[in-house]
C-alpha positions in Angstrom: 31.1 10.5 1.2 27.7 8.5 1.1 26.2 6.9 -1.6 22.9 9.2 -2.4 21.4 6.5 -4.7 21.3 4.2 -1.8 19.9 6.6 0.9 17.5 8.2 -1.6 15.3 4.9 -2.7 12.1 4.9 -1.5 9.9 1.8 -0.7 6.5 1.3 -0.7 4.4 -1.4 0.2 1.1 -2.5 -1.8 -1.6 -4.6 -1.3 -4.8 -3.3 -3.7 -4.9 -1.9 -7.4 -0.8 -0.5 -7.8 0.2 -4.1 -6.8 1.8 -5.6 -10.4 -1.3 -6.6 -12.6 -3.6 -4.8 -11.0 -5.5 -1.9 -12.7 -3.5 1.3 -11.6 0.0 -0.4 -11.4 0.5 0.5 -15.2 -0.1 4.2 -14.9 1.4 4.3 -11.7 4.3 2.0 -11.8 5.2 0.2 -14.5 8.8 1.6 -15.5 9.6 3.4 -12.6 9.7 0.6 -10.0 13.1 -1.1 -10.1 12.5 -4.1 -8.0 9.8 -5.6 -6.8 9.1 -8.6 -4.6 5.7 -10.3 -2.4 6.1 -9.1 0.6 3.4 -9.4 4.1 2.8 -6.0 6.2 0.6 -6.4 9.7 -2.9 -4.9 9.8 -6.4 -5.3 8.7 -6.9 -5.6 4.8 -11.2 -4.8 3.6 -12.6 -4.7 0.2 -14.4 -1.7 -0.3 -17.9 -1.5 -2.8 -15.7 1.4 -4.7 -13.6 -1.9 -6.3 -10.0 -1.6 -4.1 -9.3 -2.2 -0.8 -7.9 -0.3 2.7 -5.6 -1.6 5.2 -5.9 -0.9 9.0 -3.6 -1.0 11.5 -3.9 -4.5 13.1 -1.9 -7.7 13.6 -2.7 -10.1 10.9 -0.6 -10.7 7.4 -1.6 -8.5 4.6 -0.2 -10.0 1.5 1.4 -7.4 -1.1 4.6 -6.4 -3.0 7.2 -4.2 -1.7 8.2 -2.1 -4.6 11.2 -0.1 -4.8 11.8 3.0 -6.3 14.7 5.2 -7.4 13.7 8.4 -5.0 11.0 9.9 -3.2 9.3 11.7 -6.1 6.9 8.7 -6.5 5.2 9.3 -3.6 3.6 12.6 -5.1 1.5 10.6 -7.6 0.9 8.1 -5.2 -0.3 10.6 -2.3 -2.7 12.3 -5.1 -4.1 8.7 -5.9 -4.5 7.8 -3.0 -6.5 11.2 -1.9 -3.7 11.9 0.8 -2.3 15.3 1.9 0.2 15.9 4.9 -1.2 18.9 5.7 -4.5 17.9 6.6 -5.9 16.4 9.5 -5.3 12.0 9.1 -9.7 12.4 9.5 -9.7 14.3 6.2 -7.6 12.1 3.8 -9.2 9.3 2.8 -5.7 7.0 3.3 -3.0 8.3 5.6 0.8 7.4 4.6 2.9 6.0 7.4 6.5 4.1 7.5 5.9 0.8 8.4 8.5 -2.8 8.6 7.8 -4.9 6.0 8.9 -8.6 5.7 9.4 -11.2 2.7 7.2 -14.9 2.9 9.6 -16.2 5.4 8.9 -13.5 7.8 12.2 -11.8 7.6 12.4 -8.5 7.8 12.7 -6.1 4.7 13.0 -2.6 5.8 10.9 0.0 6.1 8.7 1.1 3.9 6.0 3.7 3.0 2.3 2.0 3.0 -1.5 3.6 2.8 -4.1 3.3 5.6 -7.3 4.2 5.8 -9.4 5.1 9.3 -11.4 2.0 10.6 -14.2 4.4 10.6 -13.8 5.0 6.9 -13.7 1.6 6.2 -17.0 1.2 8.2 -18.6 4.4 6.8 -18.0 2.1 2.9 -19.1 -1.0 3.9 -16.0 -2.6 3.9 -15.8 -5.9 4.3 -12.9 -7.8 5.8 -10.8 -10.0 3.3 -9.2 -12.7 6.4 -6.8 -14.4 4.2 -5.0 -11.2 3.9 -5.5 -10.9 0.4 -7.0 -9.0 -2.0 -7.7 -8.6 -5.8 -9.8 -7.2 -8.5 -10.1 -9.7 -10.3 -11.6 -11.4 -7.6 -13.3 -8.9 -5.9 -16.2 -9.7 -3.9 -18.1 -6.5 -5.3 -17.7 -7.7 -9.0 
């Protein structure tokens, strides 16, 4: 017999405002993650004028948290935030949610887990403008 709790937790990876201390992690996730942890994805991170950011796909370290979460039903809130539907085209959301390998500050990996990306043409469409440390917050935004 398998373990459902184990199968059914569902990981994200953040790197903008639902990261912990940022301005939508407390509506978002505050009391429903139940672990959390820094954690790098590979891509392309941009702060966008609108005050949060988008990740590309692309090779460099994006610094973030993994967060973990009991079950899947997170990802409903999080796909209405984040202004993305499955059933329309990837050109018509404005972030697109794929599984992608995570890994802690060591470079090991974590797992698999579910992160948002927006289009490079988006990105270029806002004027986003690329953060090359990997990192980004509002508190330090660039826009602010």
């Amino acid at each position: 017999m398998t373990n459902n709790s184990d199968t059914a937790l569902c990981n994200v990876f953040v790197y903008g405002t639902l990261k912990p201390h940022e301005s939508n992690y407390a509506a978002y996730c505050a009391g429903k993650a139940i672990a959390q942890q820094q954690a790098i994805a590979y891509g392309e991170l941009f702060a966008l004028p609108m005050g949060y950011p988008a990740m590309i796909s692309g090779h460099s370290p994006v610094k973030g948290y993994l967060l973990s979460f009991p079950d899947t039903s997170i990802l409903e809130s999080l796909d209405e935030l984040e202004d993305y539907q499955s059933t329309r085209p990837d050109s018509e959301n404005l972030y697109n949610r794929y599984e992608i390998e995570v890994f802690d500050l060591e470079r090991n990996s974590l797992g698999l887990a579910w992160a948002y990306f927006m289009t490079l043409e988006k990105v270029i469409t806002f004027g986003g403008i690329a953060q090359l440390d990997g990192y980004w917050s509002g508190i330090y935004s660039c826009f602010k």
